[in-house]
N, C-alpha and C positions, 0 to 999 in steps of 0.2 A: 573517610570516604566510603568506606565500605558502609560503615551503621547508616549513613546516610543512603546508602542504596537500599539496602536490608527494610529502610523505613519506607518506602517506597513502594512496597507490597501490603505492608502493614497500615498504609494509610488506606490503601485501596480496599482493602481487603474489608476494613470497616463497614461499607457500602453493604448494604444487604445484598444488592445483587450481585454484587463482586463476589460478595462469599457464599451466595447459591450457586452460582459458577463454581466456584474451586468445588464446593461440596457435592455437584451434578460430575463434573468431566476432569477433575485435577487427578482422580487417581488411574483413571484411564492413559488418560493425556500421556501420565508420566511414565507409564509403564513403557507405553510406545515409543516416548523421548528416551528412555533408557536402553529400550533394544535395540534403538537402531544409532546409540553410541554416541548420543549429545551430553550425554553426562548433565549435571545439577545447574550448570552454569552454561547457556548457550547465546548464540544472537540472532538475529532473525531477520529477513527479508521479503520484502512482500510484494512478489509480481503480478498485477492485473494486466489480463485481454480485455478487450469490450466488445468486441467481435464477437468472439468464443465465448463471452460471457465467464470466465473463469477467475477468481483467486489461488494465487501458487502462494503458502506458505513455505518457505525455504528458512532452516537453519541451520548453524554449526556449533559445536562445540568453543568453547574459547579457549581451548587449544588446537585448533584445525584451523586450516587454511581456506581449503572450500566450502559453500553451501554444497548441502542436501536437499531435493525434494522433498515435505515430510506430510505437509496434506494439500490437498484440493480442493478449493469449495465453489460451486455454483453462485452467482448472477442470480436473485430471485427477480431481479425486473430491472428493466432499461428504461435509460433516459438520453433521449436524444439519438445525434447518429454518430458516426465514426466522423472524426475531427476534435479537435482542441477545444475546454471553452472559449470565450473570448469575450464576451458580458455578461452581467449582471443581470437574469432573467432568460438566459439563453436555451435552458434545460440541459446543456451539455457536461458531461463527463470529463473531466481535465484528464490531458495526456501529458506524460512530461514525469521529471524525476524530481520527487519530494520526498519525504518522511514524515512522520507522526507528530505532533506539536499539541496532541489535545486526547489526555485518555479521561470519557466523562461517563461516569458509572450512575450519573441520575440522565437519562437519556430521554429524552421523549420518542425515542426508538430502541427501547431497552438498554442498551450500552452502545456506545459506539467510539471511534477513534480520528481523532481530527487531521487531518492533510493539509498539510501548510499551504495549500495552496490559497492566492495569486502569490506564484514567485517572481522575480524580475523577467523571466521569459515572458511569463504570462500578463506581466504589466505594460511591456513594450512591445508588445502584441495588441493589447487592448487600446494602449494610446492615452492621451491625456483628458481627452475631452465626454471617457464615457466611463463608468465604472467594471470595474473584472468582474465582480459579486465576489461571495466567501461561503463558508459553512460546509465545507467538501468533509464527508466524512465517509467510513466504514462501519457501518450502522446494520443493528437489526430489522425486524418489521420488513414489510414487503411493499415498499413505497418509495419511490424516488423521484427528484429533481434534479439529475446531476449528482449525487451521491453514486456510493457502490452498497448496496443493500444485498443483506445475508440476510436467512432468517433467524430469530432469536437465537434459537439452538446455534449458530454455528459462530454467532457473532460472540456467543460465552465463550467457545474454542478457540477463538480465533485474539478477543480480549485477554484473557488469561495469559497466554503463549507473550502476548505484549510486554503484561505486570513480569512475567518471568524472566524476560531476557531485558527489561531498565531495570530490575532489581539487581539482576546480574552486574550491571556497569554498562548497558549499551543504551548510551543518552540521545543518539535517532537512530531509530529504526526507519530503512528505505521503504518507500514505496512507490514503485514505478510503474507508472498507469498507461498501458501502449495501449494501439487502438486495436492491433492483432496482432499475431506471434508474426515477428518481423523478419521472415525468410523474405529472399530474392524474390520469388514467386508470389509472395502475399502483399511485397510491398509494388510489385508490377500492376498485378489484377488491380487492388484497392486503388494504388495511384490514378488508374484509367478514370474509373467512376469517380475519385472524388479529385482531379489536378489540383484544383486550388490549394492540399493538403502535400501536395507531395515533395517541395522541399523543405518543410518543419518535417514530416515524415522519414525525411531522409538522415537529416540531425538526430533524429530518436534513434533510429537504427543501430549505430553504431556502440550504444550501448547495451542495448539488445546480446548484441554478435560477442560484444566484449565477456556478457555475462556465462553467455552461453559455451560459449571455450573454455573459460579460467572459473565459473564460480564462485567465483567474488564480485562483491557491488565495484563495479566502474566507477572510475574519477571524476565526477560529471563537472563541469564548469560551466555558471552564468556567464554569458561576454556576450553583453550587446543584443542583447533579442536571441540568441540561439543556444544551444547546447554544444560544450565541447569535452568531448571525451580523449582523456590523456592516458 
């Protein structure tokens, strides 16, 4: 199990760009991951705004309980508005709780990171008779359609920190793409202008709250079109 994770950097790593990355930001990176007590083997979680435009990288050691904070990164461009996708062509940015399912180090946006998304939420949302669309990823370049776009630079930062925590053993990494930081007061305002969002809105929420207490990724559950968090 382990040679098998171990291989797992070392396949990546092959990729020129993968190993201009390590060779630009792994010694930095790691100095940072070390001082602030992730140790060699960590996991990682990845919360996006769309509002705020924001990426929160959050990790922990794999002996710790909670996430940390560990970087930030900017939104270099938007697509669409605050809501869910919901077709195929829509330009919208999917909200809702996935994980990674696609690390592709030959990019047509220099590297980037696949998000499983249509999940079952998002299929019984869309319905039968129209297509969800796919290709959601966390990509460099400064160009979207419904993607989450960094710029090159941050998307080597931010790829890396990836390779680093499934080599360790964490086989998904979360990433939970809300439309803005889900306080009471954010999901009031935003409810007003967008209603037709506001009870999927309210189902996100609750994990939101969950993480933000305890620190840890919430127990999200598909059931029937909606999100339940246990």
């Amino acid at each position: 199990m382990v040679h098998a994770q171990n291989n797992f950097k070392a396949t990546q790593i092959k990729f020129e760009r993968v190993e201009k990355a390590y060779q630009e930001k792994w010694e930095t990176l790691r100095k940072f991951i070390l001082a602030d007590g992730f140790g060699d083997r960590f996991s990682m979680v990845i919360n996006a705004y769309k509002s705020e435009g924001k990426l929160e990288v959050w990790l922990k050691a794999n002996t710790d309980k909670g996430y940390k904070l560990f970087r930030t990164y900017d939104f270099c461009a938007h697509s669409g508005t605050l809501g869910p996708k919901v077709t195929e062509g829509d330009g919208q940015t999917p909200e809702g709780f996935y994980y990674i399912n696609i690390f592709n180090p030959m990019s047509n946006f220099h590297l980037s990171l696949g998000v499983n998304y249509p999940n079952s939420v998002d299929q019984v949302r869309t319905g039968k008779d129209r297509k969800t669309g796919g290709d959601i990823y966390i990509h460099g370049n400064c160009v979207t359609v419904g993607c989450i776009p960094l710029t090159d630079e941050k998307i080597k930062e931010v790829y890396i920190l990836g390779v680093e925590a499934r080599n360790a053993g964490q086989e998904r990494i979360p990433v939970n793409i809300y439309p803005f930081k889900m306080t009471e007061a954010n999901l009031k305002k935003y409810s007003g202008q967008f209603p037709a969002q506001a009870s999927f809105w309210k189902s996100l929420q609750p994990g939101y709250l969950a993480f933000e207490q305890h620190k840890t990724q919430p127990n999200v559950s598909e059931v029937k079109g909606k999100y339940l968090v246990r």
